[in-house]
N, C-alpha and C positions, 0 to 999 in steps of 0.2 A: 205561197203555194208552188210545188211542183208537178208540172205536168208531162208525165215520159208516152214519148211514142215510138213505138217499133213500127218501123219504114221499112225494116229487112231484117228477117230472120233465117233465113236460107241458110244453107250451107257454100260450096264456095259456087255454086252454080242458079241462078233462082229458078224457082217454079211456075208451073199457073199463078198458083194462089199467094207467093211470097218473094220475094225480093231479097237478094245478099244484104249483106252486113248494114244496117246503119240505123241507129238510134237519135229521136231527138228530144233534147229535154230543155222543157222551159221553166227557168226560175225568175218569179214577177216580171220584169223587161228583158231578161234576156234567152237568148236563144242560143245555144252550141248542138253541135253533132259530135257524137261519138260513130266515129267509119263513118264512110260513104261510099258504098258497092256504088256499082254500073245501076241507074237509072235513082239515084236518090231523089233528085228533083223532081222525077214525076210521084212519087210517094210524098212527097212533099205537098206537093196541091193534092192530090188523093184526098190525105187526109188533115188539110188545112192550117200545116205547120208556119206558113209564111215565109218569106224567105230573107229573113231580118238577122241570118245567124251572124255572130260575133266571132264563131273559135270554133273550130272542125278540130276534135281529135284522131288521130290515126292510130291506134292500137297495136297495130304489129305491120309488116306488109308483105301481107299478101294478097295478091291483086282483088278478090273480091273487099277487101276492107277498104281500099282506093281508089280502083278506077274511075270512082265514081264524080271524081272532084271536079275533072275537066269537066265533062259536061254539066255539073251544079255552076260550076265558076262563070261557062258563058252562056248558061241561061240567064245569073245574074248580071253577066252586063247586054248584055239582050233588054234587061229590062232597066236598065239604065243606074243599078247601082253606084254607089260614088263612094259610099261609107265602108274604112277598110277593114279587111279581116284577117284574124288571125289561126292558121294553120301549127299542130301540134304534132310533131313524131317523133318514133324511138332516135335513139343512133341509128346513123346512116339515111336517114331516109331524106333527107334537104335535098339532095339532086334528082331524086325521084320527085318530088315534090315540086319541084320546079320545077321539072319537063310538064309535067301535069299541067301547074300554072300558065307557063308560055303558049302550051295548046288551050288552054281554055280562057283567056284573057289576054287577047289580041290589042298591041297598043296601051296598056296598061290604063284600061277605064275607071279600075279602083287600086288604092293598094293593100298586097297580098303580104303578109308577113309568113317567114315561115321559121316555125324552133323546132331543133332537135333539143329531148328533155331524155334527162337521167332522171332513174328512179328518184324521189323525192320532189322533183324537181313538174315545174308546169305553171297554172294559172290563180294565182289566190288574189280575189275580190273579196268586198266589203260583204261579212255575214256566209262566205263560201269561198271554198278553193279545190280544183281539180288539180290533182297530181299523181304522177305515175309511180308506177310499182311492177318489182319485177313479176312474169306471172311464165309458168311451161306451157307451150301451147308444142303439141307434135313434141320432137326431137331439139328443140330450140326454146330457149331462153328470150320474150318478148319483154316490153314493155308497155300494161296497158296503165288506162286513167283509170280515178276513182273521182267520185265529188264526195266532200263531205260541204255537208249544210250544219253548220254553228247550230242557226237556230230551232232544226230540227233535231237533229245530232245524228242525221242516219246516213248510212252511207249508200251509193247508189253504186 
């Protein structure tokens, strides 16, 4: 079973009622994010996502699709995480990615992995694999994720 949650649907600024960028979706045990605006963590316990995620995808970046990491990252070791994670972005984004990291995971309480992926290119597990694809967003050429589910065959 998969089960998707919008944690942020905003635009690059959130609202009262919604939150920038970030998606989470759970298939059987596992947990990823796609983006993570500014305040994912609290949409997170909002609405009861847990904070057990495996793989944060970044989609493109621009700051409402990221800023969100540092502060997801040291809520998690706040809460005593150990179990490491893996972080997903286009080209270029690994030094952003790790300014992010070093501010949010003081003394390295878990470990963080971080990939830059080319289109084709990302996370294939047993029964699933996420991988990017070029996509226009504005005047620029991104790279977002897809999941395809084998055993459902749909794409998300």
């Amino acid at each position: 079973m998969i089960r998707i949650t919008f944690l942020g649907t905003a635009a690059s600024r959130p609202t009262v009622g919604r939150n920038v960028s970030s998606i989470a979706v759970q298939r059987e045990g596992d947990l990823f994010l796609f983006d993570c605006g500014e305040g994912t963590q609290r949409q997170m316990m909002r609405f009861a996502t847990g904070f057990s995620v495996k793989w944060i995808f970044i989609t493109h970046l621009h700051a409402d699709h990221f800023l969100g990491v540092t502060g997801l990252l040291r809520t998690m070791a706040l809460q005593g995480r150990t179990e490491p994670i893996s972080l997903f972005g286009p080209t270029g984004s690994e030094r952003i990615l790790q300014a992010a990291v070093r501010l949010g995971v003081e003394r390295e309480k878990f470990p963080v992995e971080i990939n830059e992926v080319q289109p084709g290119e990302g996370l294939k597990c047993e029964g699933y694999q996420v991988l990017a694809f070029p996509v226009n967003h504005g005047n620029s050429a991104w790279v977002g994720p897809w999941l395809r589910t084998n055993a459902l065959g749909v794409l998300i």
